[in-house]
CHARMM-style PDB file with segment names, atoms N, HN, CA, C and O in Angstrom:
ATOM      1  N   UNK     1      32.264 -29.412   7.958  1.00  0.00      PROA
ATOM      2  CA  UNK     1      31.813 -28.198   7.310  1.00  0.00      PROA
ATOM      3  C   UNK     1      31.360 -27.198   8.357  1.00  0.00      PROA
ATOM      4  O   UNK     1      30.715 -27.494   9.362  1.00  0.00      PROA
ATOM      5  N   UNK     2      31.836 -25.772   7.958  1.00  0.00      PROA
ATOM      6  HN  UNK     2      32.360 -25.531   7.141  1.00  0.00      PROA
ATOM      7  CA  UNK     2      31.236 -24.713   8.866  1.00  0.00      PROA
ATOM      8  C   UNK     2      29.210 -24.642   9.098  1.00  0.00      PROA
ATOM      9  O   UNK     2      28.508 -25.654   9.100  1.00  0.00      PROA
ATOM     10  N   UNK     3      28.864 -23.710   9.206  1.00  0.00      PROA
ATOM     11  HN  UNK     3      29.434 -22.888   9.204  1.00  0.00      PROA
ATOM     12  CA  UNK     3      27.893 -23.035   9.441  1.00  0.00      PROA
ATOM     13  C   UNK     3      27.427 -21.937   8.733  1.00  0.00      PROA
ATOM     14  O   UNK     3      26.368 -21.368   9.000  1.00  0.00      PROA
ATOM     15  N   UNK     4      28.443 -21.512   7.530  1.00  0.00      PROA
ATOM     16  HN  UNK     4      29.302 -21.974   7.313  1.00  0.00      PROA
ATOM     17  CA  UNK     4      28.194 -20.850   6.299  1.00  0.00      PROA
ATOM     18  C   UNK     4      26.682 -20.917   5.407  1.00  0.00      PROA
ATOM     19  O   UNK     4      26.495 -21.948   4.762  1.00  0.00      PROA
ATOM     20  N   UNK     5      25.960 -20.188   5.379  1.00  0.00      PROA
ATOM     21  HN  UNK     5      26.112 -19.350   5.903  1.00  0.00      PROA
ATOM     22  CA  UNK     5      24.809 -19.906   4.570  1.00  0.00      PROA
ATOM     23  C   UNK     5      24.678 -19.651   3.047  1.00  0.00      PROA
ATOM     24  O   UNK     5      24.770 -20.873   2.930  1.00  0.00      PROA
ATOM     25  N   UNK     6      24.575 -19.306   2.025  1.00  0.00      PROA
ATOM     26  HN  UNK     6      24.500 -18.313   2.120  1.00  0.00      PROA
ATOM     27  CA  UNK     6      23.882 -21.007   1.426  1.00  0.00      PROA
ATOM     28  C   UNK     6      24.651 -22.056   1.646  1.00  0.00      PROA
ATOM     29  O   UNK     6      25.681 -21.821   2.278  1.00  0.00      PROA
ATOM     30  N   UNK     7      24.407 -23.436   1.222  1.00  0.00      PROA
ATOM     31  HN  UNK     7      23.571 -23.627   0.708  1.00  0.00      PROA
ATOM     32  CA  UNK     7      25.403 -24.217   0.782  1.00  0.00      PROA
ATOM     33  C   UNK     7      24.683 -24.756  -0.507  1.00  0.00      PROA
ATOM     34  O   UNK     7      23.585 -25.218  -0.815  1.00  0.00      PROA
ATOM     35  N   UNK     8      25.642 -24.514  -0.975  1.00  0.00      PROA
ATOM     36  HN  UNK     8      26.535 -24.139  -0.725  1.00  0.00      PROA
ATOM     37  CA  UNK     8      25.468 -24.598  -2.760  1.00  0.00      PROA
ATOM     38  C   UNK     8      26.010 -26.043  -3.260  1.00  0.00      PROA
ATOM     39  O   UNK     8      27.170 -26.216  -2.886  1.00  0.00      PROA
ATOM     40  N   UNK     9      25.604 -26.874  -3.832  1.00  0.00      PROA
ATOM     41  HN  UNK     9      24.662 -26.733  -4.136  1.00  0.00      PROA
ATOM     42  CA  UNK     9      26.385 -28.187  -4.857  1.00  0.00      PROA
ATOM     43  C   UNK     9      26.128 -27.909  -5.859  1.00  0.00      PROA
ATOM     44  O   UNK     9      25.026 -27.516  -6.241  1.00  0.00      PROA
ATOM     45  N   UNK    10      27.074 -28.054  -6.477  1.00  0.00      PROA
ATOM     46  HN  UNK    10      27.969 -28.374  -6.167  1.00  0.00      PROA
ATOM     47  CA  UNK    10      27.104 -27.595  -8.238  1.00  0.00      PROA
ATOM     48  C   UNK    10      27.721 -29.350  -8.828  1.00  0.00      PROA
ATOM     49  O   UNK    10      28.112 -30.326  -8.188  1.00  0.00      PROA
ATOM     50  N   UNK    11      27.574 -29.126 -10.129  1.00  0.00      PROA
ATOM     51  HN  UNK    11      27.257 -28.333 -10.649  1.00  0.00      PROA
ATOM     52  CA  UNK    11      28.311 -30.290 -11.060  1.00  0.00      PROA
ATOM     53  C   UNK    11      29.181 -29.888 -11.987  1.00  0.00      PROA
ATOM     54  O   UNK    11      28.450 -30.026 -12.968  1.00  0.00      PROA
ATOM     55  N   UNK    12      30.060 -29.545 -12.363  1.00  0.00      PROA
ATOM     56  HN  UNK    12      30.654 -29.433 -11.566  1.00  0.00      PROA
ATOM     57  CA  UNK    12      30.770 -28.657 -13.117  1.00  0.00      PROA
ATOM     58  C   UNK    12      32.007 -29.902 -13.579  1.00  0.00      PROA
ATOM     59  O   UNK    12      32.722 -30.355 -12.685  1.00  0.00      PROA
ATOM     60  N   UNK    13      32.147 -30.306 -14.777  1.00  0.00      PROA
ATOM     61  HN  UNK    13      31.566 -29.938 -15.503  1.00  0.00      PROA
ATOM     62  CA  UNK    13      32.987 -31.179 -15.920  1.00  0.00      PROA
ATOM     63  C   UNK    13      33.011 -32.049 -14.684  1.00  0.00      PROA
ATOM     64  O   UNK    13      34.078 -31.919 -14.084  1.00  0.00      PROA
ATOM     65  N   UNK    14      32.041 -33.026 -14.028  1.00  0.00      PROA
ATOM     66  HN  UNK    14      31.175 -33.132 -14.515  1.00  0.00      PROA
ATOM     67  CA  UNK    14      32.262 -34.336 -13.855  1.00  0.00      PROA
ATOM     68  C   UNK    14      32.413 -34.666 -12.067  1.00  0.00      PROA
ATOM     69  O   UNK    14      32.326 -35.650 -11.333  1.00  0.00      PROA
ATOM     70  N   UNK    15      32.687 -33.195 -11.927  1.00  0.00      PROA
ATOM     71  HN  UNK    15      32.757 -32.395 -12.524  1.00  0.00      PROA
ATOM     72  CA  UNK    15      33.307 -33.218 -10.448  1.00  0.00      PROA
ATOM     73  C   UNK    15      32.256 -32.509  -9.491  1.00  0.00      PROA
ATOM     74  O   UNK    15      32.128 -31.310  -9.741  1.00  0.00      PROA
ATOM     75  N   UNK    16      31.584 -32.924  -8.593  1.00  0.00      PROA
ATOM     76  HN  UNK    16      31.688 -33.898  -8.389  1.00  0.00      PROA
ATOM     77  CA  UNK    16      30.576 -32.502  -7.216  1.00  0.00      PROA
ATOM     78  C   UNK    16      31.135 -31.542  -6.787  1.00  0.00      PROA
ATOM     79  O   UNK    16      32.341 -31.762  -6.669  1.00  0.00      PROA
ATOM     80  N   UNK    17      30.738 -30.209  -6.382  1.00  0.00      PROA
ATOM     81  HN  UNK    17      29.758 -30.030  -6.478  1.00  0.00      PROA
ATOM     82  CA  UNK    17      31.740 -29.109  -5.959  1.00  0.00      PROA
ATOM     83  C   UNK    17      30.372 -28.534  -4.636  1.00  0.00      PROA
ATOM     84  O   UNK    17      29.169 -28.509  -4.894  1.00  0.00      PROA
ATOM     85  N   UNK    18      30.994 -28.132  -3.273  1.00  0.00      PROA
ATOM     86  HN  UNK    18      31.971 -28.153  -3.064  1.00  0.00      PROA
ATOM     87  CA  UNK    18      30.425 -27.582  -2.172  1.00  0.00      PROA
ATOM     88  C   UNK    18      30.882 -26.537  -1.897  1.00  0.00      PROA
ATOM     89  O   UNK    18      32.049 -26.608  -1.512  1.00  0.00      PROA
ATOM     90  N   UNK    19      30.155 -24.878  -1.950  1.00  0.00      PROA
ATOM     91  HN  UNK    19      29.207 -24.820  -2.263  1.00  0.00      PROA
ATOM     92  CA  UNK    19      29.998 -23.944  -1.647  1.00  0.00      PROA
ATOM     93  C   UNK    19      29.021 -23.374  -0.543  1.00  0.00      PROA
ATOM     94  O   UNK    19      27.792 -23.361  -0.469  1.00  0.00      PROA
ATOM     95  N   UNK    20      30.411 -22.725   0.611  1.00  0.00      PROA
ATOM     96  HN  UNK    20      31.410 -22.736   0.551  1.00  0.00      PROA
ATOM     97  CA  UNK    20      29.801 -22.520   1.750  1.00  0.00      PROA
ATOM     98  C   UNK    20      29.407 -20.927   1.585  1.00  0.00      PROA
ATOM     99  O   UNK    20      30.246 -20.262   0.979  1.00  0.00      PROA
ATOM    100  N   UNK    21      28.464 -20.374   1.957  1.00  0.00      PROA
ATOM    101  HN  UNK    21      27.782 -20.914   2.449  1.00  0.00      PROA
ATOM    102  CA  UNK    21      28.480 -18.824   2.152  1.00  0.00      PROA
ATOM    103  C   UNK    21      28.663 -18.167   0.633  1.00  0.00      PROA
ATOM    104  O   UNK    21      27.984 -18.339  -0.380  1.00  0.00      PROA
ATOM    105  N   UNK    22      29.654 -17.477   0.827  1.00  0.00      PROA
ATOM    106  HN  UNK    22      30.206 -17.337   1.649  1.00  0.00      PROA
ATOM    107  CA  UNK    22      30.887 -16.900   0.175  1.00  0.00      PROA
ATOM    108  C   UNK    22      31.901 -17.194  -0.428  1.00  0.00      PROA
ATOM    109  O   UNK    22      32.574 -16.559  -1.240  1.00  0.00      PROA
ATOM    110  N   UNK    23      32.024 -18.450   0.101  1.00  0.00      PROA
ATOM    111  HN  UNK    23      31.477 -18.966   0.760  1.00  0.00      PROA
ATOM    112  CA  UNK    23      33.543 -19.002  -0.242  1.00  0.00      PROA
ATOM    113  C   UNK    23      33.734 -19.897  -1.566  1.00  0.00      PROA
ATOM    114  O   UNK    23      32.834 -20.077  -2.386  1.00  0.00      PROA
ATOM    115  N   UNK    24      34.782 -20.329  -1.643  1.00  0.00      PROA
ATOM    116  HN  UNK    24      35.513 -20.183  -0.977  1.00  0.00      PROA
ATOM    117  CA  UNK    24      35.053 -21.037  -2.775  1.00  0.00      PROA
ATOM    118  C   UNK    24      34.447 -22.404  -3.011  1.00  0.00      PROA
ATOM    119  O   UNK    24      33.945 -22.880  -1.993  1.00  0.00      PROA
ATOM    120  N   UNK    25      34.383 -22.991  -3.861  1.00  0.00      PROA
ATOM    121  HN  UNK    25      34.791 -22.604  -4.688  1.00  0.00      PROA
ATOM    122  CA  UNK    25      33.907 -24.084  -4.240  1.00  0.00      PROA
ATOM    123  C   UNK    25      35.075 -25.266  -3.658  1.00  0.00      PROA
ATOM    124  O   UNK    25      36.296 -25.185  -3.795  1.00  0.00      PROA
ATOM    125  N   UNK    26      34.387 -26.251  -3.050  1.00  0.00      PROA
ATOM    126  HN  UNK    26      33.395 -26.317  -2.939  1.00  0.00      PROA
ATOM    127  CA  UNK    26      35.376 -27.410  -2.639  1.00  0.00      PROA
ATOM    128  C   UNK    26      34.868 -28.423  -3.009  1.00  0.00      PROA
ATOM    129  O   UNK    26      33.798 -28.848  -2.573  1.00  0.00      PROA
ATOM    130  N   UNK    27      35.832 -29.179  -4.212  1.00  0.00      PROA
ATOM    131  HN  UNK    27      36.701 -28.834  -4.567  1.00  0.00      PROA
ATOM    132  CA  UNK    27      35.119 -30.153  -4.737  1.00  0.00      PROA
ATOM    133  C   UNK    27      34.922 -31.441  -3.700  1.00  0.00      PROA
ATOM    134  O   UNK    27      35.637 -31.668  -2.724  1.00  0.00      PROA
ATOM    135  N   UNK    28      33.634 -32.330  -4.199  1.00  0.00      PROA
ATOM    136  HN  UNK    28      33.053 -32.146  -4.992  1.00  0.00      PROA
ATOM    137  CA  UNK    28      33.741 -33.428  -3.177  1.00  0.00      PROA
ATOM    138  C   UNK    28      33.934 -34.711  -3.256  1.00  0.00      PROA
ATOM    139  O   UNK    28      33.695 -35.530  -2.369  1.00  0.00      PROA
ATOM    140  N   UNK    29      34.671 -35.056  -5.046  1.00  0.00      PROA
ATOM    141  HN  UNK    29      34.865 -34.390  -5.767  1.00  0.00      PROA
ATOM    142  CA  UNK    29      34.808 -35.885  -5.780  1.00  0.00      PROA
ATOM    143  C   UNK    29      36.546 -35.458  -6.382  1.00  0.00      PROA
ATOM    144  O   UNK    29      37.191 -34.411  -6.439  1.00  0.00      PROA
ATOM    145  N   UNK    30      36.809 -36.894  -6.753  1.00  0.00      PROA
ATOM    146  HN  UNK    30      36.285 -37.745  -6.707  1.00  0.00      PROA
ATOM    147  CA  UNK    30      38.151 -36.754  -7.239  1.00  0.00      PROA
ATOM    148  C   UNK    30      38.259 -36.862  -8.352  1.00  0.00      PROA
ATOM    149  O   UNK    30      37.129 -37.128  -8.761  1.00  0.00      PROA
ATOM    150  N   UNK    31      39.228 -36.808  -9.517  1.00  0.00      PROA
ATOM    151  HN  UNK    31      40.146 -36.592  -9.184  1.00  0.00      PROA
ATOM    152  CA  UNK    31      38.966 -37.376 -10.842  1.00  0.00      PROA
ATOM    153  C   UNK    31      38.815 -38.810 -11.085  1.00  0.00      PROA
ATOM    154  O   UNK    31      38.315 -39.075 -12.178  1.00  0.00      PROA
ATOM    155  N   UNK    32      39.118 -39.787 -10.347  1.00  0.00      PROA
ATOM    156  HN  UNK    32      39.525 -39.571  -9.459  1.00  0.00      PROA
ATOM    157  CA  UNK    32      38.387 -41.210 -10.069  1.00  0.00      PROA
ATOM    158  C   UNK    32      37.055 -41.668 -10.387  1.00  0.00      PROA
ATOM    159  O   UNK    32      36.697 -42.702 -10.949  1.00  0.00      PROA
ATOM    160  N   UNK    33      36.283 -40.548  -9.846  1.00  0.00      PROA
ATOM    161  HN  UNK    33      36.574 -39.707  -9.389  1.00  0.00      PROA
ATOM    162  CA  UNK    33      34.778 -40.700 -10.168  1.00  0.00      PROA
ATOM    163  C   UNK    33      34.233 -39.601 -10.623  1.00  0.00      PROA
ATOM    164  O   UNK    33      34.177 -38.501 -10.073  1.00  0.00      PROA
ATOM    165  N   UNK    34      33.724 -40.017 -11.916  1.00  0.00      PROA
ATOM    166  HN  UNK    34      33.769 -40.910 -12.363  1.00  0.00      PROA
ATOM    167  CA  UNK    34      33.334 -38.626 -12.882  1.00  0.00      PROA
ATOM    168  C   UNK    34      31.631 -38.951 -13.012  1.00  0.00      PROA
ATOM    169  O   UNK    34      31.126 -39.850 -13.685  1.00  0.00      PROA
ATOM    170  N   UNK    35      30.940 -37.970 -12.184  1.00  0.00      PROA
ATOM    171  HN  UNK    35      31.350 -37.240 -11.638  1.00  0.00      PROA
ATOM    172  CA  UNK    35      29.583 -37.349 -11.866  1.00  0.00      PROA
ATOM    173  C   UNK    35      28.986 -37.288 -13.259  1.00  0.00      PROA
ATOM    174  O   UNK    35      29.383 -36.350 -13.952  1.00  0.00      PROA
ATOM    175  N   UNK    36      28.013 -38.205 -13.849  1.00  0.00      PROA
ATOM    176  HN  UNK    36      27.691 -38.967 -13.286  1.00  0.00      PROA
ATOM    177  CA  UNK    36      27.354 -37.404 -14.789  1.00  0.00      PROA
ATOM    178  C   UNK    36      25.890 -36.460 -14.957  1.00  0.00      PROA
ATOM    179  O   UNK    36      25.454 -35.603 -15.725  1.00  0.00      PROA
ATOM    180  N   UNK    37      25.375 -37.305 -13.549  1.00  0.00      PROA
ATOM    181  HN  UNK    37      25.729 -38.001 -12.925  1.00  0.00      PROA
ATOM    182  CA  UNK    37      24.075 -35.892 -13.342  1.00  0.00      PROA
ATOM    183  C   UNK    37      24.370 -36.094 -10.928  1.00  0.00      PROA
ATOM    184  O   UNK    37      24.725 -36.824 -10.003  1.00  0.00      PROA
ATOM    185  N   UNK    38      23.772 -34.593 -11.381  1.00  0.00      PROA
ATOM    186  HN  UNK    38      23.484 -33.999 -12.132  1.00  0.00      PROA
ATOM    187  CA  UNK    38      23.323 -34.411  -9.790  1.00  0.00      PROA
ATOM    188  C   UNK    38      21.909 -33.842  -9.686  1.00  0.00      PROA
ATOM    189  O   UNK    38      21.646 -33.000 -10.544  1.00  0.00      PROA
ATOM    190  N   UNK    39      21.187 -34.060  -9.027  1.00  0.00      PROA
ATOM    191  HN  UNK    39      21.401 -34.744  -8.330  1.00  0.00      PROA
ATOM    192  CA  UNK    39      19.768 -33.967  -8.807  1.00  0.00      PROA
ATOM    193  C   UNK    39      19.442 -33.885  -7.071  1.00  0.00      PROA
ATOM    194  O   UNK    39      19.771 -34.738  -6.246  1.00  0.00      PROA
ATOM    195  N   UNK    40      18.605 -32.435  -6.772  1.00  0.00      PROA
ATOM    196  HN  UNK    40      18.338 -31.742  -7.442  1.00  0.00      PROA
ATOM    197  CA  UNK    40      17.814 -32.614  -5.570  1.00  0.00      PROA
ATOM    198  C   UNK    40      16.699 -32.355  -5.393  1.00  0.00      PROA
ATOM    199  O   UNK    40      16.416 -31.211  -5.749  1.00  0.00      PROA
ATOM    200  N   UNK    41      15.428 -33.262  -4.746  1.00  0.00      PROA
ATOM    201  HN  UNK    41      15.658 -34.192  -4.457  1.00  0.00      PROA
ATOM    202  CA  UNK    41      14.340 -32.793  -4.931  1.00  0.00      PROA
ATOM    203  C   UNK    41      13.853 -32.634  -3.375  1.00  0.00      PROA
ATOM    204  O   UNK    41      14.514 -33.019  -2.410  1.00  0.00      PROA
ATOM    205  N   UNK    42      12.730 -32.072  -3.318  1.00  0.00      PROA
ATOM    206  HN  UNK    42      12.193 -31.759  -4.101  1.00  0.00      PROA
ATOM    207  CA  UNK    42      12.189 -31.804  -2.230  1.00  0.00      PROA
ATOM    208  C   UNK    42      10.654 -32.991  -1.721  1.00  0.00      PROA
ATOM    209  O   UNK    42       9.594 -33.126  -2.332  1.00  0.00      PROA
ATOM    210  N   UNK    43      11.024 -33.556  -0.647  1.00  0.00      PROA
ATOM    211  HN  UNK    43      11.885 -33.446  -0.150  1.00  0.00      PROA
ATOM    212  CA  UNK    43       9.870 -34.856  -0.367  1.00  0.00      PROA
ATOM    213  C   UNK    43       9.281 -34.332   0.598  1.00  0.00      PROA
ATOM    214  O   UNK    43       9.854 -33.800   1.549  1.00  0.00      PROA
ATOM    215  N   UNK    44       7.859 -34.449   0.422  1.00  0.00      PROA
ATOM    216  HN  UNK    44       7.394 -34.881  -0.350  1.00  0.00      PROA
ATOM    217  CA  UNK    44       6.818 -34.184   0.988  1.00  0.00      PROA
ATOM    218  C   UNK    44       7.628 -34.609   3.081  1.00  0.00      PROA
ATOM    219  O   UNK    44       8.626 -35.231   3.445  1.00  0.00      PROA
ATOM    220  N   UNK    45       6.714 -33.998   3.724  1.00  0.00      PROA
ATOM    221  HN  UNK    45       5.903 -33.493   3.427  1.00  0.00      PROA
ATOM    222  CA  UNK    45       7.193 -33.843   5.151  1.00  0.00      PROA
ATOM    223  C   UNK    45       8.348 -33.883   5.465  1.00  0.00      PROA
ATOM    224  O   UNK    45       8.776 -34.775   6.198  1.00  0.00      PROA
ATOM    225  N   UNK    46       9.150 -32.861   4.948  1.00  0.00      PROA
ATOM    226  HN  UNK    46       8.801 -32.137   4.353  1.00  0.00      PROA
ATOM    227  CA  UNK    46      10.557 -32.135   5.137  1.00  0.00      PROA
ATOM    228  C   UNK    46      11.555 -33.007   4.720  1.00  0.00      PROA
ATOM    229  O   UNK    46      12.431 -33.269   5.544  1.00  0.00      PROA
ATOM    230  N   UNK    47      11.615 -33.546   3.543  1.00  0.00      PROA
ATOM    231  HN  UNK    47      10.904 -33.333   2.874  1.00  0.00      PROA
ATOM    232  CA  UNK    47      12.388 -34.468   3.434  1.00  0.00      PROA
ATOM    233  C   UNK    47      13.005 -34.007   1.975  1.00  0.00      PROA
ATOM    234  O   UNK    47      12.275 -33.435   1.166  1.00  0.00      PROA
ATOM    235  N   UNK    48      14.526 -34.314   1.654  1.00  0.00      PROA
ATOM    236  HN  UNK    48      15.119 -34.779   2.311  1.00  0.00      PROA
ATOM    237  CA  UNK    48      15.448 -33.838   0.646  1.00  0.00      PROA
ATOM    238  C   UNK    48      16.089 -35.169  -0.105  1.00  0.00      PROA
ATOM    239  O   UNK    48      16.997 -35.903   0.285  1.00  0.00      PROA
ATOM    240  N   UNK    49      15.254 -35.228  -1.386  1.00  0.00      PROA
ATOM    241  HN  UNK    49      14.516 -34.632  -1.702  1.00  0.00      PROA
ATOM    242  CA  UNK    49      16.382 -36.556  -1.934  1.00  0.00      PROA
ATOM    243  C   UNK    49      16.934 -36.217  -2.432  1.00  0.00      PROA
ATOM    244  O   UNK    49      16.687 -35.192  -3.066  1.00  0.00      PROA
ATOM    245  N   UNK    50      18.452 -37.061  -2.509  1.00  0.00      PROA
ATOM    246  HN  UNK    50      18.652 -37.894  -1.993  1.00  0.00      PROA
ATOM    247  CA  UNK    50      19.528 -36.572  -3.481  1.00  0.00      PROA
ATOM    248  C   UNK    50      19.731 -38.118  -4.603  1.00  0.00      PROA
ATOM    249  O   UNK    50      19.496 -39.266  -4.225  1.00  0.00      PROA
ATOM    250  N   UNK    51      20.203 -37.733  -5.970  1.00  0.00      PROA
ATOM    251  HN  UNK    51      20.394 -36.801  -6.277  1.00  0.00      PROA
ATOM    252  CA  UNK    51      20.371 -38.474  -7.367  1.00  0.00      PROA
ATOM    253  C   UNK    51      21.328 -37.922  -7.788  1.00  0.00      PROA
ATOM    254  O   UNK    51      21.524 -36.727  -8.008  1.00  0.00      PROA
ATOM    255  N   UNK    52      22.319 -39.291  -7.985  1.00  0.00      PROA
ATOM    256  HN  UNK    52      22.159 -40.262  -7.806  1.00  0.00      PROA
ATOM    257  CA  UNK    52      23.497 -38.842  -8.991  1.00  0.00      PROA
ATOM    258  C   UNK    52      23.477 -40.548  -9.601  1.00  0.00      PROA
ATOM    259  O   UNK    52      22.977 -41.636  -9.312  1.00  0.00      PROA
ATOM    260  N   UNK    53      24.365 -39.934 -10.609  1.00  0.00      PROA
ATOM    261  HN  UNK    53      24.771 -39.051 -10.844  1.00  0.00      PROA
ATOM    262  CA  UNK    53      24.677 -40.952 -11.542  1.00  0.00      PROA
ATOM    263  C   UNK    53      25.905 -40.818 -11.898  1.00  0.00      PROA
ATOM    264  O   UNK    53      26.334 -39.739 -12.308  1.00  0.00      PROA
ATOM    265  N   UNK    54      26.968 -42.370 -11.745  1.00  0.00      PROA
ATOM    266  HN  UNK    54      26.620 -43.246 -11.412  1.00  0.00      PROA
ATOM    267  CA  UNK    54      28.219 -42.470 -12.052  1.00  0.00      PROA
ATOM    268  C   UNK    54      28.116 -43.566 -12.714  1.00  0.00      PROA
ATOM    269  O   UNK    54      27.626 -44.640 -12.365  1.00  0.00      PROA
ATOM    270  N   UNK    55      28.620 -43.242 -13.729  1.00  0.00      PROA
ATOM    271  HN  UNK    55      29.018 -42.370 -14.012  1.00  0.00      PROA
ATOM    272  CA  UNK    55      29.106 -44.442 -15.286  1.00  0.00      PROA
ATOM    273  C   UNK    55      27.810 -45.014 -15.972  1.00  0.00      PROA
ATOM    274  O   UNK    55      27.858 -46.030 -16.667  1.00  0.00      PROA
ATOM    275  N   UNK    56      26.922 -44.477 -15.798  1.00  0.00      PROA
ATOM    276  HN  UNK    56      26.883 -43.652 -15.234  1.00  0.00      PROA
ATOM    277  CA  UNK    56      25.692 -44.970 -16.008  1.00  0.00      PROA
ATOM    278  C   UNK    56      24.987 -45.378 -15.212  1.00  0.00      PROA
ATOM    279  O   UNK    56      23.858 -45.647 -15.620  1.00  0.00      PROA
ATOM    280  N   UNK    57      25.276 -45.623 -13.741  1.00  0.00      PROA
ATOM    281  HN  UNK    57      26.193 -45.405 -13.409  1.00  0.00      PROA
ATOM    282  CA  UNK    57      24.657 -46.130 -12.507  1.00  0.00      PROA
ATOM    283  C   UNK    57      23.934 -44.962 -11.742  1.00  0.00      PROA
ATOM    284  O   UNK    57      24.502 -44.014 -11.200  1.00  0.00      PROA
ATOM    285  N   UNK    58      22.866 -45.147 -11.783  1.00  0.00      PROA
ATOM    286  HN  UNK    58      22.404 -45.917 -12.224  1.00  0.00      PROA
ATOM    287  CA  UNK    58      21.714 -44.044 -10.628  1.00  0.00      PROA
ATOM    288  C   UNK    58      22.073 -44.453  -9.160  1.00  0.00      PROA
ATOM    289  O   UNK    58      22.149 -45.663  -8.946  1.00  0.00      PROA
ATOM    290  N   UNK    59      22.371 -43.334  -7.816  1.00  0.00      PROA
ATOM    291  HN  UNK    59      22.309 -42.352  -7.990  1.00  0.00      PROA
ATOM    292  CA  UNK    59      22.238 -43.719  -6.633  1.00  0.00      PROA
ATOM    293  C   UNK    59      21.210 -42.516  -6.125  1.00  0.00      PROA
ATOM    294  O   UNK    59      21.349 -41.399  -6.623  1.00  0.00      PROA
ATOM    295  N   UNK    60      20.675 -42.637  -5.610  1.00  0.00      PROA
ATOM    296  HN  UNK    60      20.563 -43.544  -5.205  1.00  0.00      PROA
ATOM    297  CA  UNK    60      19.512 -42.088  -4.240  1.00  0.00      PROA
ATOM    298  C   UNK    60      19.500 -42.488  -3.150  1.00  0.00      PROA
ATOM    299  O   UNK    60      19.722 -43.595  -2.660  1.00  0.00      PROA
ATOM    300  N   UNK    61      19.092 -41.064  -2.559  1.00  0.00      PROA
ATOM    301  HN  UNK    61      18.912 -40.164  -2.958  1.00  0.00      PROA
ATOM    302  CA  UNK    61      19.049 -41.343  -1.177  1.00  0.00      PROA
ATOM    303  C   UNK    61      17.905 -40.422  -0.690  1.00  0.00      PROA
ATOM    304  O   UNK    61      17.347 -39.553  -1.359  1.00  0.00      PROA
ATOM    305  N   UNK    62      17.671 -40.743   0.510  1.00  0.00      PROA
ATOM    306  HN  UNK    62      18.125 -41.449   1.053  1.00  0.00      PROA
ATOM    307  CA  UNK    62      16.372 -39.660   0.848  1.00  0.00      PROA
ATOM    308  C   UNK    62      16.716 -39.388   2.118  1.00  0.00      PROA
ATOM    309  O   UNK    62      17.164 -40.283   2.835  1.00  0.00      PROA
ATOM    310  N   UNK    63      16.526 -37.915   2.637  1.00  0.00      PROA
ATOM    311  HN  UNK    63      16.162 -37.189   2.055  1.00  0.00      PROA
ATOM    312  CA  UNK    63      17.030 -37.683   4.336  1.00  0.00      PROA
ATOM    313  C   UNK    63      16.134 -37.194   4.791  1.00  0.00      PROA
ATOM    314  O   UNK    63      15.731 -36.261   4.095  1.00  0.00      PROA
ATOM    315  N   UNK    64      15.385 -37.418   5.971  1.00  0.00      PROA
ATOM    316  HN  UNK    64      15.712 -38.176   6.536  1.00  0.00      PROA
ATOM    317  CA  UNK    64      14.347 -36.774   6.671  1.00  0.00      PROA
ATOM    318  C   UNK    64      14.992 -35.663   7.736  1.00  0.00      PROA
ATOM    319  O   UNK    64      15.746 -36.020   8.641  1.00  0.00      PROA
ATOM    320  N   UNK    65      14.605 -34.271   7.520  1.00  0.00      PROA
ATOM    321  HN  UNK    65      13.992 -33.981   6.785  1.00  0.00      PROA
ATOM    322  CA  UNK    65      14.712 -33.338   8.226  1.00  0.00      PROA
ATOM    323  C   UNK    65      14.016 -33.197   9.658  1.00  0.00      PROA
ATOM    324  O   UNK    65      12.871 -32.746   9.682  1.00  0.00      PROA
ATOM    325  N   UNK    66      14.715 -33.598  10.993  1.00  0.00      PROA
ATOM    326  HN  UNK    66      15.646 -33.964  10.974  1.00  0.00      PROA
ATOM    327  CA  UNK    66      14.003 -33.178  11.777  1.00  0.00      PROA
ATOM    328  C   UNK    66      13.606 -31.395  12.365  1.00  0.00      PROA
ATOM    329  O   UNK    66      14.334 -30.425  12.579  1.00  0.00      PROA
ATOM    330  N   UNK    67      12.282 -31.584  12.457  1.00  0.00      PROA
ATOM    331  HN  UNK    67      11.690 -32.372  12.284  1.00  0.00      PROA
ATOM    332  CA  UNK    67      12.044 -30.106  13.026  1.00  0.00      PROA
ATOM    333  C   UNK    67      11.819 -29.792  14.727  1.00  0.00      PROA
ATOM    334  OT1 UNK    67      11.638 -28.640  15.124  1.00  0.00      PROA
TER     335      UNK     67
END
């Protein structure tokens, strides 16, 4: 991925989609695996978790931002 400002994830009918800047949406999922939630929250000392759920299954993850 570029260096494009925002970067946007959307969920749109099933499929993870990444928006750089300006540009178009690039999905990051295939029709194979159909997304039913996406979730990001913000963790205390710079930290970003991400939640999705496929077929009924929850995954998380948590990334620590270095400053």
């Amino acid at each position: 991925f570029g260096s494009a400002n925002p970067l946007v994830f959307d969920l749109v009918s099933g499929v993870v989609r990444l928006t750089e800047g300006t540009g178009s949406p690039t999905p990051l999922t295939t029709s194979n695996v159909v997304v039913n939630s996406l979730s990001f929250e913000h963790v205390a000392t710079s930290g970003i978790r991400a939640i999705l759920t496929i077929s009924g299954r929850t995954f998380e993850t948590t990334k620590y931002l270095r400053q």
